[in-house]
C-alpha positions as CSV (number, residue, x, y, z in Angstrom):
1,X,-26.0,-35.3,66.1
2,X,-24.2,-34.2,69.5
3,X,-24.0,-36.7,72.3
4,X,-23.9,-36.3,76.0
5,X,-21.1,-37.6,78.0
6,X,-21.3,-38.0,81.3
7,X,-19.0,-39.5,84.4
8,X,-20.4,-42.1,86.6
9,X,-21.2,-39.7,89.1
10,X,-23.4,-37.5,86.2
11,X,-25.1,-40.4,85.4
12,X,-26.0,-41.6,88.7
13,X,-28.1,-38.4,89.2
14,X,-30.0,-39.0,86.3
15,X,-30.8,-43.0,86.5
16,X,-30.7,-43.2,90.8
17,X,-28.4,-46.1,90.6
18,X,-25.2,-45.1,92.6
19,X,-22.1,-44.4,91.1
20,X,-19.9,-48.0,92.2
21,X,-23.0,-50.0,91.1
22,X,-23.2,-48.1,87.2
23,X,-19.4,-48.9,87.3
24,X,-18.9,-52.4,88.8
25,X,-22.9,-53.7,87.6
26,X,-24.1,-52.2,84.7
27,X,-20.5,-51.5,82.8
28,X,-20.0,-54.5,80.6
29,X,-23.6,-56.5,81.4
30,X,-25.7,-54.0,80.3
31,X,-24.1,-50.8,79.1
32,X,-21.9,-52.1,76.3
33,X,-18.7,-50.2,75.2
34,X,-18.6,-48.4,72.0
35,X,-22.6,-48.3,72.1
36,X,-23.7,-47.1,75.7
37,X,-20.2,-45.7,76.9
38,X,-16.5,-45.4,75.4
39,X,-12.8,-44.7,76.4
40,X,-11.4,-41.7,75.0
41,X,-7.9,-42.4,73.5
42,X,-7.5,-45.9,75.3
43,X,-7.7,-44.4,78.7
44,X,-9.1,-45.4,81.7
45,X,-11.5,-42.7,82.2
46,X,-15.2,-43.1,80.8
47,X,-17.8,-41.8,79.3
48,X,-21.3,-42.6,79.5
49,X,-23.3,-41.9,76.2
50,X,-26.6,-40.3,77.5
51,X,-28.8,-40.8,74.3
52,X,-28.0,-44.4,74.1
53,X,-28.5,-45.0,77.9
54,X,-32.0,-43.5,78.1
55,X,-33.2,-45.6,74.6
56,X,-32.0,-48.6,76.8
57,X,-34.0,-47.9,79.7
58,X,-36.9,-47.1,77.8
59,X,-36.7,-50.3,75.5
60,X,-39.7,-52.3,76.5
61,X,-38.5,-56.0,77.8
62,X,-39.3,-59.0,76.0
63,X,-41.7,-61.6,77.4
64,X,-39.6,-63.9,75.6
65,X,-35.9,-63.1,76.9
66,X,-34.7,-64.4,80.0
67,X,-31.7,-63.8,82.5
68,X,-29.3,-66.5,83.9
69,X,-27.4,-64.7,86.7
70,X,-23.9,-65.7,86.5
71,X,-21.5,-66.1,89.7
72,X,-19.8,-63.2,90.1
73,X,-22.9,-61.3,89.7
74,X,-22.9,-60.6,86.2
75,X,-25.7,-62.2,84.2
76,X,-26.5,-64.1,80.6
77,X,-29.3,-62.7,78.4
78,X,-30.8,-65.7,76.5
């Protein structure tokens, strides 16, 4: 099945988050490397899967699950 890959900037057009926020925020709390974005050949630029990043936003939130925010602004999903 082909994937989309999109840059920071890409993506920010399709989820209205700007790009610095999907890069600094959402990279590594809630898009996870290998499963909502990669690193092609150990570089520094990145990809953002589009198929797995619009199943996340559409994945309904449990009533059950809650969020600790963390100090440097990341958070804790319990």
């Amino acid at each position: 099945m082909p994937q989309t890959l999109l840059n920071a900037k890409e993506l920010s057009q399709r989820i209205k988050f700007s790009a610095p926020y999907i890069n600094h925020t959402l990279k590594d709390n809630v898009f996870i490397e290998g499963v909502h974005y990669i690193k092609p050949f150990g570089g520094r630029k990145i990809f953002y899967i589009w198929e797995a990043i619009e199943k996340e936003l559409f994945k309904p939130s449990s009533p059950t699950q809650f969020i600790i925010p963390m100090a440097r602004g990341g958070v804790c999903h319990g």
